[in-house]
C-alpha positions as CSV (number, residue, x, y, z in Angstrom):
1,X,0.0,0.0,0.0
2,X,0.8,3.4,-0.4
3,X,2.6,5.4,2.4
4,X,0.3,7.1,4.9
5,X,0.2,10.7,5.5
6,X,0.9,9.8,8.9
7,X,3.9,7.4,8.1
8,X,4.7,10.5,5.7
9,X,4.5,13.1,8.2
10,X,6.8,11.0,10.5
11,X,9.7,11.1,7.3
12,X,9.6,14.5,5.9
13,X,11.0,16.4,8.7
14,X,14.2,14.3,9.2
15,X,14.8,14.7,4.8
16,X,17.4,17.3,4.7
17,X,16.4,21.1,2.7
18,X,19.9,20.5,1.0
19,X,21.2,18.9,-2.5
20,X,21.6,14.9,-2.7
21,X,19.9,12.1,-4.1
22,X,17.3,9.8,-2.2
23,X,16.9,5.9,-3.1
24,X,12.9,4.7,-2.7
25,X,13.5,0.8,-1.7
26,X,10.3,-1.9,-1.3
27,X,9.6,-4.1,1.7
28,X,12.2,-6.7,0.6
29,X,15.1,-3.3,0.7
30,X,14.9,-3.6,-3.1
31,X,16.0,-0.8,-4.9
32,X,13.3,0.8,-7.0
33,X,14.5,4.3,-8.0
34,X,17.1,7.1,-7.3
35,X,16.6,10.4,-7.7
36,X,18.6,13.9,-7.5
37,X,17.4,17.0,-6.2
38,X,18.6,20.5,-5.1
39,X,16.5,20.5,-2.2
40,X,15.7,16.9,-0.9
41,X,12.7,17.3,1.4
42,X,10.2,19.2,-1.2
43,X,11.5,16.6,-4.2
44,X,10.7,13.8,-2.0
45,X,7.5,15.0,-1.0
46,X,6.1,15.8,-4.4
47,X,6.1,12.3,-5.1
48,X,3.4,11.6,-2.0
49,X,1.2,15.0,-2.2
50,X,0.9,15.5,-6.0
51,X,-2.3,14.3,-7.7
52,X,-1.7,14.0,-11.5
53,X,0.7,11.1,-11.6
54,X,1.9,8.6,-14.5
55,X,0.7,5.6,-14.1
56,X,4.3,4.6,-13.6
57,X,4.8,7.3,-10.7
58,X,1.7,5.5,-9.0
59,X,3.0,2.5,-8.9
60,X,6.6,3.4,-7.9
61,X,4.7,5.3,-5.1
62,X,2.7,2.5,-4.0
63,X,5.4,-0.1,-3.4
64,X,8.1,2.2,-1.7
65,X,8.2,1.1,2.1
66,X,11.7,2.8,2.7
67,X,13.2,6.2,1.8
68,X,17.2,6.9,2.3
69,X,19.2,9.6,1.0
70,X,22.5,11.2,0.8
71,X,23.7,14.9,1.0
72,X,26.5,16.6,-1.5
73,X,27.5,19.9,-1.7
74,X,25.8,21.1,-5.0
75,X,23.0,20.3,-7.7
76,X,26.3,19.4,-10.0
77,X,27.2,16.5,-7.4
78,X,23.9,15.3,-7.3
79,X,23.8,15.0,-11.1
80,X,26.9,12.9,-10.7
81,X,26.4,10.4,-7.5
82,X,22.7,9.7,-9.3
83,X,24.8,8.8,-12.2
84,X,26.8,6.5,-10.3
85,X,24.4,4.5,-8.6
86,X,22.1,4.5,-11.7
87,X,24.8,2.5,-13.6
88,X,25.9,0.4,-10.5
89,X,22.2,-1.0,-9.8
90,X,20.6,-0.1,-12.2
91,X,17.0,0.7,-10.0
92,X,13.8,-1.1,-12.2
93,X,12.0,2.5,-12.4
94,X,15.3,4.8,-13.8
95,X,16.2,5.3,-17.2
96,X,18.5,2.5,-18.3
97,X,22.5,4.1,-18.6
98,X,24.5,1.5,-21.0
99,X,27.3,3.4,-21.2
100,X,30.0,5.5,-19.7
101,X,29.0,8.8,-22.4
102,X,26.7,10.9,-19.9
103,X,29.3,13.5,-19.5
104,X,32.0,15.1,-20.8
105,X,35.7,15.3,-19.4
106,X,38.3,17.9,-20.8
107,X,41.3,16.3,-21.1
108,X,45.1,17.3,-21.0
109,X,46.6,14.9,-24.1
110,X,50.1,12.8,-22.9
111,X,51.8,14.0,-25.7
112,X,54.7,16.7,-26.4
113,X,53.5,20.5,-26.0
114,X,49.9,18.9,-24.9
115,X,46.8,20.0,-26.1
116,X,43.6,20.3,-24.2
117,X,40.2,19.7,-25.7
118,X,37.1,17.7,-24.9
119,X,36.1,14.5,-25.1
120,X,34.1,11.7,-24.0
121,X,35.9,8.7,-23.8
122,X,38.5,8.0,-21.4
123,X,41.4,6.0,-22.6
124,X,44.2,4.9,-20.3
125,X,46.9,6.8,-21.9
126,X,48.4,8.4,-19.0
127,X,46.5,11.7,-20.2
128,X,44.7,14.1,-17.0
129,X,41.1,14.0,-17.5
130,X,39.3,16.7,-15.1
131,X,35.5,16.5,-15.0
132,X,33.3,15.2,-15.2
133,X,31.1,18.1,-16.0
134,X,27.0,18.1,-16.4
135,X,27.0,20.6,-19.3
136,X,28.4,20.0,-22.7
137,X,27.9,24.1,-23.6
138,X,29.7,24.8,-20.6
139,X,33.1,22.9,-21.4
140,X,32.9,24.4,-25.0
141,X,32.8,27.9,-23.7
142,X,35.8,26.9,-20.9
143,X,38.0,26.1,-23.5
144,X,37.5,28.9,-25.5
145,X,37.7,30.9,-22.3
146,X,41.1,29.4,-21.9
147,X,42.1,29.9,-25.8
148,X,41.3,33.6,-25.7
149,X,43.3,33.8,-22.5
150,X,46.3,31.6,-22.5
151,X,48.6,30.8,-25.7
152,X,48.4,27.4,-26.2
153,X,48.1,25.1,-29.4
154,X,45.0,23.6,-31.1
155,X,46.7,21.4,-33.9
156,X,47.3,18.1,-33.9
157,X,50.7,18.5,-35.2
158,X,53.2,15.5,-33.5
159,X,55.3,18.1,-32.0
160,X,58.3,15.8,-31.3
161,X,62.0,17.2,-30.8
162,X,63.0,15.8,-33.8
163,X,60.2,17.0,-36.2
164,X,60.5,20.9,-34.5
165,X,64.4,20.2,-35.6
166,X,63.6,19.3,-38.7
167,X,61.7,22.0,-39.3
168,X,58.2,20.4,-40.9
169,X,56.3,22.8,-39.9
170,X,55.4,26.3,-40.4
171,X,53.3,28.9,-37.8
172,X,49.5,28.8,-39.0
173,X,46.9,31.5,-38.4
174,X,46.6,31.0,-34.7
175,X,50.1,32.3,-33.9
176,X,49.3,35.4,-35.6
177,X,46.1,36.8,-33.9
178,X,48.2,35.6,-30.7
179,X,46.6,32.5,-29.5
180,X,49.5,30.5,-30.2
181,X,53.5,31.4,-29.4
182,X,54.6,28.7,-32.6
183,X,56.0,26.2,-30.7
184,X,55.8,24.2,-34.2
185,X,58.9,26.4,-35.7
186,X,60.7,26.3,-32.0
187,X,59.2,29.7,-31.0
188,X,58.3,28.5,-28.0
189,X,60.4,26.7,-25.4
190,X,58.8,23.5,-23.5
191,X,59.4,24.7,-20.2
192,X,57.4,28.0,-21.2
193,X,54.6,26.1,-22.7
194,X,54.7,23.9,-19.5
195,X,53.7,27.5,-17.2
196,X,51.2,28.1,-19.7
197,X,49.6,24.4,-19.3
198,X,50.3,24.9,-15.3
199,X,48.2,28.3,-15.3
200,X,45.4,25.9,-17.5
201,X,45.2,23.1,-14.8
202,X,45.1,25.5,-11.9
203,X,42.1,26.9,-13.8
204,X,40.5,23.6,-14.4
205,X,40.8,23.0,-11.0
206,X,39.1,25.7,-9.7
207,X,42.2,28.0,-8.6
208,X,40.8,30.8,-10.3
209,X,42.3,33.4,-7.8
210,X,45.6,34.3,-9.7
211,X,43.6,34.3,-13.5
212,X,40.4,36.6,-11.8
213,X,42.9,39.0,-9.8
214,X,45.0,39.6,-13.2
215,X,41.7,39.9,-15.3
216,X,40.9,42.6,-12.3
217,X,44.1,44.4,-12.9
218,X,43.5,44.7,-16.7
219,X,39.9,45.4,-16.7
220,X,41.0,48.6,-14.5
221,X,44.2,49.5,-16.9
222,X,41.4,49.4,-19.7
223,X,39.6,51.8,-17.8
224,X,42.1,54.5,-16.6
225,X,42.9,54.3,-20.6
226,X,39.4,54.6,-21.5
227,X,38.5,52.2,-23.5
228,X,35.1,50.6,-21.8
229,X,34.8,48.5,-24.7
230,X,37.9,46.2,-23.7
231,X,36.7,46.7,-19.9
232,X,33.6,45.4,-20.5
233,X,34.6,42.2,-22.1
234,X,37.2,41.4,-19.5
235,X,34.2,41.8,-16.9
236,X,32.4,39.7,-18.6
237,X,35.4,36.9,-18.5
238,X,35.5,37.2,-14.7
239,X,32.1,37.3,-14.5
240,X,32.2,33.5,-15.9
241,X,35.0,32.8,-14.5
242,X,33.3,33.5,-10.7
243,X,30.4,31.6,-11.7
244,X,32.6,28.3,-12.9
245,X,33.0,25.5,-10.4
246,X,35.4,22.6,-12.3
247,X,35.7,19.8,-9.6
248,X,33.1,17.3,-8.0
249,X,33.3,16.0,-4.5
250,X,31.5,12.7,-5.6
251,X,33.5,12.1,-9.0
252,X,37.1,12.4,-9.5
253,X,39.1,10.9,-11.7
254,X,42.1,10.9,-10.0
255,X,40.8,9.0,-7.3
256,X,40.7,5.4,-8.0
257,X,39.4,3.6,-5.7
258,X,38.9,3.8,-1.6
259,X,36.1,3.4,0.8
260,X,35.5,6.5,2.9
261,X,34.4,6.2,6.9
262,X,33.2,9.1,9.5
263,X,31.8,8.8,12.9
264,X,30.2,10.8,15.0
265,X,29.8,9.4,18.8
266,X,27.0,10.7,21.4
267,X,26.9,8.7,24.6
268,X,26.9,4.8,23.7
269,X,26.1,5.1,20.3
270,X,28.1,5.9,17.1
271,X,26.8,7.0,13.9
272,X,28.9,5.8,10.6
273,X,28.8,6.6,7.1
274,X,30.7,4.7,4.7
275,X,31.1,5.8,0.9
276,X,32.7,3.4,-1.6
277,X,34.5,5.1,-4.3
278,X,35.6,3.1,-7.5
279,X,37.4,4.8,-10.4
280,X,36.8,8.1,-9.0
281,X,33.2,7.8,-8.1
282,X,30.8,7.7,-5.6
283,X,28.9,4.2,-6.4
284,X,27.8,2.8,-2.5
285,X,26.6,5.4,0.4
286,X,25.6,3.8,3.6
287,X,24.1,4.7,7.2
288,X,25.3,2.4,10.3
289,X,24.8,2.5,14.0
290,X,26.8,1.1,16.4
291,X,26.5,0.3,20.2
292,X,29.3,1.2,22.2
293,X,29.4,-0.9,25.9
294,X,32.8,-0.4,27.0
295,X,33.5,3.5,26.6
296,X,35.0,2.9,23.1
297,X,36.9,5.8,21.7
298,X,36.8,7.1,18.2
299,X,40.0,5.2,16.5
300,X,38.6,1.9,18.6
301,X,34.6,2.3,16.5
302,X,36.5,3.1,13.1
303,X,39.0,0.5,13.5
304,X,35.7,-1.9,14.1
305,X,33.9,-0.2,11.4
306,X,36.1,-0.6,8.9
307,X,37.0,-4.2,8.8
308,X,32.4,-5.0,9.6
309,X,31.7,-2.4,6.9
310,X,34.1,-3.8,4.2
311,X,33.3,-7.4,5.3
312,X,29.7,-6.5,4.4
313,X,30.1,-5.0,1.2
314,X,33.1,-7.1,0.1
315,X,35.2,-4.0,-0.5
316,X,38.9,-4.8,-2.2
317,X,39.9,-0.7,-2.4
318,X,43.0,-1.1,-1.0
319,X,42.8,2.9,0.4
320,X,41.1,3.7,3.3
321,X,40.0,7.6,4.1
322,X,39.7,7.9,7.4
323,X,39.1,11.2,10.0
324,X,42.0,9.3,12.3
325,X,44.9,7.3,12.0
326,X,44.1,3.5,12.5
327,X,45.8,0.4,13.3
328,X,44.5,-2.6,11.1
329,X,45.5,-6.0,11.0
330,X,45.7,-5.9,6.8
331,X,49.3,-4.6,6.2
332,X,48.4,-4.2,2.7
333,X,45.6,-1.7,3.3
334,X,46.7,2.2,3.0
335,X,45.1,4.5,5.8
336,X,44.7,7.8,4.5
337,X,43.8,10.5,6.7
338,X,43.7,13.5,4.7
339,X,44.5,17.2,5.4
340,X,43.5,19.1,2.4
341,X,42.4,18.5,-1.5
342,X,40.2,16.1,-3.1
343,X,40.4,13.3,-0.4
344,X,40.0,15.9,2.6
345,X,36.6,17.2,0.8
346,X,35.5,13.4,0.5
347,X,36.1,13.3,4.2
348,X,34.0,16.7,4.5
349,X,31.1,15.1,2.5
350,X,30.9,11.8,4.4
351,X,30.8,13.7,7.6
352,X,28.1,15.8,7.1
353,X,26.2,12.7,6.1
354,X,27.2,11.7,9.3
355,X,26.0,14.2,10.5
356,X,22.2,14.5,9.1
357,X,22.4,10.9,9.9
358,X,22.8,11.7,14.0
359,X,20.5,14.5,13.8
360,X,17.9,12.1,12.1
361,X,18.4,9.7,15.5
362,X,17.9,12.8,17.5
363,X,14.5,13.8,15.8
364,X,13.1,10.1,15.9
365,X,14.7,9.8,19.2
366,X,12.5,13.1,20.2
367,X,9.4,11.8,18.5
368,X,9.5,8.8,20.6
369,X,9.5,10.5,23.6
370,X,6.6,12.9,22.0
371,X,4.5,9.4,21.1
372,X,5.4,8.8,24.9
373,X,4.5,12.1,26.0
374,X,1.1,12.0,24.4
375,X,0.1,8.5,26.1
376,X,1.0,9.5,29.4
377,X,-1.5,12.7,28.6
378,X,-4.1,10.9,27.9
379,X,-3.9,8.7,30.7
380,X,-3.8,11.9,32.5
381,X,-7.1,13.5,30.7
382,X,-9.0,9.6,31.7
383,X,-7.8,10.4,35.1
384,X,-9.1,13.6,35.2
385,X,-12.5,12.6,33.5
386,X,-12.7,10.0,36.2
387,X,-12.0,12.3,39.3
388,X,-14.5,15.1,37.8
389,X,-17.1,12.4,36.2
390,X,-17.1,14.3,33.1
391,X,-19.6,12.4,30.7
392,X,-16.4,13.2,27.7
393,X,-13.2,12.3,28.0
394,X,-11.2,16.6,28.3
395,X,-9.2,16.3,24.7
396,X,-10.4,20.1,24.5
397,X,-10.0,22.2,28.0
398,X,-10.4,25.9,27.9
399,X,-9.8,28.1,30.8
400,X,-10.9,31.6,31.3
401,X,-9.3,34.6,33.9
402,X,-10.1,38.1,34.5
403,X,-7.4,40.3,35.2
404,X,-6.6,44.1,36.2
405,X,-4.1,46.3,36.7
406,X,-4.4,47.9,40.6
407,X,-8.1,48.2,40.0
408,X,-8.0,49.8,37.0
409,X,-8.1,48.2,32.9
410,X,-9.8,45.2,33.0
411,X,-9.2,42.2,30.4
412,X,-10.0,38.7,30.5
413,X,-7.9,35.5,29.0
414,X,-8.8,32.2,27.7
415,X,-5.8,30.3,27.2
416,X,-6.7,26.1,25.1
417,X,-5.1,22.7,26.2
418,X,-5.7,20.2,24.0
419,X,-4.9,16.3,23.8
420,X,-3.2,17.6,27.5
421,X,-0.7,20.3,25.7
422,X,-1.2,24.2,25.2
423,X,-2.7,25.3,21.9
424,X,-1.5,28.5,21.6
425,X,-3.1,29.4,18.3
426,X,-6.2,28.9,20.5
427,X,-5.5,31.8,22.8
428,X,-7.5,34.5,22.8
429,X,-8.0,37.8,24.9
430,X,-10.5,40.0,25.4
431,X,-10.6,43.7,25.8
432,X,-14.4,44.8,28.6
433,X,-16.6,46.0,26.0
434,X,-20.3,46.1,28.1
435,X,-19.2,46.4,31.3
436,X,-18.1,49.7,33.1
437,X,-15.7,49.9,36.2
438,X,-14.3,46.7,37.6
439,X,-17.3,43.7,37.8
440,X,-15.5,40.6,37.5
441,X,-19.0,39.2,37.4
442,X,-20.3,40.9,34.6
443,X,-17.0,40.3,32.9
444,X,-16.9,37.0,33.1
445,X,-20.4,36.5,31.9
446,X,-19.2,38.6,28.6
447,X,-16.4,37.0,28.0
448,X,-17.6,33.3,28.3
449,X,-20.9,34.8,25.9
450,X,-19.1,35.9,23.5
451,X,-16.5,32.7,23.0
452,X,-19.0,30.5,22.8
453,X,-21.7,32.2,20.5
454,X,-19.0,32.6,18.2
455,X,-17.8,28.7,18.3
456,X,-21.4,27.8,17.7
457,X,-21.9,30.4,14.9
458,X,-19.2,29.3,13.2
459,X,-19.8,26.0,13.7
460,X,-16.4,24.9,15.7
461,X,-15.7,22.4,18.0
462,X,-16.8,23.0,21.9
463,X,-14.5,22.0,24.6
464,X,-15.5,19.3,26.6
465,X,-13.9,21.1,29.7
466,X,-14.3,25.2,30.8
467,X,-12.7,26.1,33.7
468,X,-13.5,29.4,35.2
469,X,-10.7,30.3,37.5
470,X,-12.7,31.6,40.5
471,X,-15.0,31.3,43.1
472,X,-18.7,30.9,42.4
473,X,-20.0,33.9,42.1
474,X,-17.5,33.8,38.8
475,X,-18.9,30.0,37.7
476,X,-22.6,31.6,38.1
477,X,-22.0,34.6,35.6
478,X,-20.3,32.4,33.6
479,X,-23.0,29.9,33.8
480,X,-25.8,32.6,32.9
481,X,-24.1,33.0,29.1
482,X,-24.1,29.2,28.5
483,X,-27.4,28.8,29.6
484,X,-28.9,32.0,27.2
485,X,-26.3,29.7,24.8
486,X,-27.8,26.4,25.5
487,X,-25.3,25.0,26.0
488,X,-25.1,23.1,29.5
489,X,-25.8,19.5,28.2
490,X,-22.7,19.8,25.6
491,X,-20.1,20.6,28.0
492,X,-19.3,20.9,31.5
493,X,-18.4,24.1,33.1
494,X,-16.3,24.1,36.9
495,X,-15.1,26.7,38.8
496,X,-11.6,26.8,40.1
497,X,-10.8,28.8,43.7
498,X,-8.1,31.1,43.4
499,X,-6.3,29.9,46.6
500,X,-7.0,26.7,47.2
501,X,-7.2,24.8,44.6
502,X,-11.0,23.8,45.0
503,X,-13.2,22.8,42.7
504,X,-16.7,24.2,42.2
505,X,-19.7,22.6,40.1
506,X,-22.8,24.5,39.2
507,X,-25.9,23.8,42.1
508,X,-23.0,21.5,44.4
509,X,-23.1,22.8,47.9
510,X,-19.8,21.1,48.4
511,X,-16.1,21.5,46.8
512,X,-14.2,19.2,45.2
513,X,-10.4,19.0,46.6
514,X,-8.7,16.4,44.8
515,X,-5.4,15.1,45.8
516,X,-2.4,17.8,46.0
517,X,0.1,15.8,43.8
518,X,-2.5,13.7,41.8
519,X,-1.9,14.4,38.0
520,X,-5.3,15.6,37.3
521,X,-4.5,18.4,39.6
522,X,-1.4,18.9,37.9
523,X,-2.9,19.5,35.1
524,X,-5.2,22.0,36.1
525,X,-2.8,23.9,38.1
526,X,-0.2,24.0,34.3
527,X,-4.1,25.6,33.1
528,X,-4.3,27.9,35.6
529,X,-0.8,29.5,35.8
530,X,-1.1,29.4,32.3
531,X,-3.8,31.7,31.7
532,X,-2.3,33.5,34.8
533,X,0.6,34.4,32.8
534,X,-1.0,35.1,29.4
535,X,-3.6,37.2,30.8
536,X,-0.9,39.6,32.5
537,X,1.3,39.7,29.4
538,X,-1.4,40.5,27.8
539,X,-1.7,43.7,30.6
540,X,1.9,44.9,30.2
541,X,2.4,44.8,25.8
542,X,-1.3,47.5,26.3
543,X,0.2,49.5,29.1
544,X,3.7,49.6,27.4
545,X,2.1,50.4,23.8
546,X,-0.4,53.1,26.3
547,X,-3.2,51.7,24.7
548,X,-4.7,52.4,28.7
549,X,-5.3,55.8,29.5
550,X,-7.4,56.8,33.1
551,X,-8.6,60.6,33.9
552,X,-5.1,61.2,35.7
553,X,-2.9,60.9,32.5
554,X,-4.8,64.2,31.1
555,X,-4.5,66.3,34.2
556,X,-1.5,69.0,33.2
557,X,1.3,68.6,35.6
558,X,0.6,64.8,37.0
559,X,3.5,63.5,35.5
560,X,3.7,59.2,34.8
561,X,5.7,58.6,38.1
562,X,3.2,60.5,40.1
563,X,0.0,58.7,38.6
564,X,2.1,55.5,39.2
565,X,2.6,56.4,43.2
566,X,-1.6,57.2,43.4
567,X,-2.6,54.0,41.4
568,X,-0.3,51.8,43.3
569,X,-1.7,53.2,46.8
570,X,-5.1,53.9,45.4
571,X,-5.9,51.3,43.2
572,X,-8.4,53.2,41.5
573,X,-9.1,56.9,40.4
574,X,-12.4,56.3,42.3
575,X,-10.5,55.8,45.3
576,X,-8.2,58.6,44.4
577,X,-11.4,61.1,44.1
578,X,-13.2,59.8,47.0
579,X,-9.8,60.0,49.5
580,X,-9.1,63.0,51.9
581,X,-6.4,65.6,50.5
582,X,-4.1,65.0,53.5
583,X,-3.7,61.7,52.5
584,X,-3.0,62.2,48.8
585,X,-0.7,65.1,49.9
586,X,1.2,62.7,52.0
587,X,2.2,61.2,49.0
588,X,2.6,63.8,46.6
589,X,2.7,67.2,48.0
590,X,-0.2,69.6,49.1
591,X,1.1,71.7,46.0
592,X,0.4,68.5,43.3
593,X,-2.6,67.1,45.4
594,X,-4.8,70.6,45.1
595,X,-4.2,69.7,41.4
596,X,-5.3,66.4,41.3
597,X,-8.5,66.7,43.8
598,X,-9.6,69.9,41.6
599,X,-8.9,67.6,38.6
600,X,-11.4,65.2,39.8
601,X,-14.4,67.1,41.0
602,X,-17.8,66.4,39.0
């Protein structure tokens, strides 16, 4: 069958947003497909959420069981390591590869004054060929990049010491427009021609710091001399020349064969990745885990590692690249641990891999404990439907709380648990529109109206749980909305004392105190200090934006610190009107309380 969107959900997090391919295997770990991508998790996840599909793409989707994938550093070195495991297993949904012709090389011919061209086929000549490279357009402009910028021949003229003696040849076009020193008629020394072919390789290779920093120097010399035309097209040559990458982590010629090991170790467990390279490329990538018991250090898991990991794959590469030395019982096996180049960046890939690879444990690890988590909630939320006698088991809880600052601006919160964990999308809170002065009574009974008339307008899901955090003059008002709502026989509404902790139902004469460290208590409690804290946040973003404003703030001369000192002793500016003028004055001054009591005369 076809993946679920739960088993789905569970995969997609732990696929990396970075370049690699990804390998789709069936319940027998079959190989069906591999596949490239720039950006792992979204390519993966097309295959499961789009809706016109092949008939082929169905069917590919419907027997994948597995999904692994491996991380490069670029698009290009996807392109290649999907090319190497294409023609190694040749998966039963890819495009069939026969031959070796999917990409061109550019190769530096074994021959006297060598030339440099492209080709396609690799012949054991003892010629360089650097590549591979994923565009054919790309290595034709290179080398005439290189042409226009270093003097080197295009003939196939057999340039031997005796023939240049002899004289057989004669300088063609090339030499003249300067593309070519005539090292046919002895022009041109072979030790000079060598730095020019030096300067090419570096290029090739990417060392394009020396060729862009000369360009630099010229393309300014052009421009003190004014003539933007000549500027402008050594611009454009750096310009490509920034843009050009020539080597591949996961294909190099010049590497032969080895098998590649990291590790990364957390606690008693250590997380491999192995890499097989043959003839330069990338053809095996594999995950392992391995149980440590005795403390076992780095060097000890690789040393391990290597000889179980080669055993398994049967591995004869007689080169191992390794993140440490090692001591191995096969004399004949080279340890390589590499400090910089092609072999060091090798190391660099197969650690990161690694290194998704640990952080994939981590997040499974984490989801484990969240599937955990969510059991032990809900044998919480049975308990608590059990202790209350709630005829629904409390998936949905809301909680309300009316809050003011020293008397004055009154809100109310509602904060949401559901499935036993805060839903804070769910939060809501709610600015006293009918009520004037401070009537936590009245308040309440607005609030609690105006949440649920809305729920059951819109036709949303109730809670199965409200707790009003309060005594019961608070559970009455709030009762009063749900019954103009009609709402008492759909869920079940309790009052919560502010101080201890007892629990009120509508028409009981009687609390409820359940056990101080029973979970259901718990629970409530996390509810209440919840909406505790989200109600007087709430408070402190209005005061700070001075979205509350009292009769004091528009007295001239009460400065902020002086309303602050009134309020605080006050609590309210009824209080404040109604007090004697000594005692104000006591705080502030006869001279500033005069003001104030004048301020607040009818």
């Amino acid at each position: 069958m076809i993946m679920t969107d739960e088993e789905l959900k569970k995969v997609l997090p732990g696929i990396p947003a970075q370049p690699g391919i990804y390998k789709y295997y069936d319940a027998d770990k079959k190989l069906l497909y591999v596949g490239k991508a720039k950006h792992l998790r979204k390519r993966v996840s097309s295959y499961f959420t789009k809706t016109l599909q092949s008939y082929k793409t169905q069917e590919l989707v419907r027997r994948i069981r597995s999904i692994e994938f491996t991380v490069v550093n670029s698009e290009q070195d996807a392109f290649f390591l999907e090319n190497s495991l294409i023609k190694q297993f040749q998966p039963v949904f890819n495009i069939d590869l026969k031959d070796d012709k999917s990409y061109p090389f550019i190769v530096i011919k074994n021959e006297p004054f060598p030339r440099v061209f492209l080709t396609r086929r690799k012949i054991n000549d003892g010629s360089t060929y650097l590549g591979p490279f994923t565009s054919v357009g790309k290595v034709r402009d290179l080398i005439q990049f290189i042409r226009q910028n270093i003097p080197i021949r295009n003939c196939k003229l057999n340039l031997t010491d005796s023939n240049i003696r002899k004289r057989k040849f004669k300088v063609c076009l090339e030499y003249h427009i300067g593309n070519c020193k005539g090292p046919c008629e002895g022009l041109q020394s072979a030790f000079d021609y060598k730095n020019d072919l030096d300067q090419v390789k570096n290029l090739l290779k990417g060392n394009l710091s020396p060729v862009i920093r000369h360009l630099k120097e010229e393309m300014k010399q052009h421009a003190a001399d004014l003539n933007f035309e000549k500027a402008e097209i050594v611009r454009k040559k750096i310009e490509h020349l920034e843009s050009y990458k020539a080597t591949s982590t996961v294909v190099n010629p010049k590497m032969g064969d080895a098998d590649v090991f990291s590790v990364i170790l957390n606690e008693d467990k250590a997380f491999i990745n192995f890499m097989m390279v043959q003839n330069g490329a990338v053809i095996q990538t594999e995950n392992i885990q391995l149980e440590s018991h005795l403390g076992e250090n780095e060097k000890q898991i690789l040393e391990f590692a290597v000889s179980f990991i080669r055993n398994k794959f049967e591995s004869i590469s007689q080169e191992i690249i390794v993140p440490v030395e090692l001591e191995l019982l096969d004399d004949n096996l080279k340890v390589t641990v590499p400090k910089a180049g092609d072999k060091k960046n090798l190391l660099d890939l197969s650690i990161k891999n690694a290194a998704v690879f640990f952080e994939e444990y981590k997040r499974k690890k984490a989801l484990h404990l969240y599937e955990k988590k969510k059991d032990d909630n809900r044998n919480i939320l049975h308990q608590l439907q059990e202790d209350l006698h709630l005829p629904q088991l409390p998936v949905h809880i809301e909680c309300f709380d009316n809050s003011n600052f020293q008397g004055s601006y009154p809100v109310s919160a509602m904060v949401c648990f559901k499935n036993g964990e805060a839903s804070k999308k769910d939060y809501r809170h709610f600015n006293i529109r009918t009520v004037t002065g401070i009537n936590d009574f009245a308040s309440m009974k607005e609030v609690v109206m105006r949440r649920y008339k809305r729920l059951t307008e819109e036709n949303e899901p109730l809670p199965q749980l409200v707790i009003i955090d309060g005594g019961k003059g608070q559970l009455s008002a709030a009762m009063e909305s749900i019954k103009e709502l009609k709402l008492e026989k759909k869920l079940t509404v309790v009052g919560l004392a502010k101080n201890v902790e007892e629990i009120f139902f509508t028409g009981d004469t009687e609390s409820l105190k359940l056990p101080y460290s029973s979970e259901s208590l718990k629970l409530i409690r996390t509810i209440r200090d919840e909406v505790h804290r989200f109600g007087i946040t709430h408070h402190r973003q209005r005061r700070s934006k001075g979205a509350f404003n009292t009769q004091l703030e528009t007295i001239p001369g009460i400065g902020k610190s002086t309303i602050d000192l009134l309020l605080k002793e006050f609590k309210s500016v009824s209080n404040i009107k109604n007090a004697p003028i000594e005692d104000i004055a006591e705080l502030i001054g006869f001279k500033k309380a005069g003001i104030v009591k004048d301020a607040l005369k009818d």
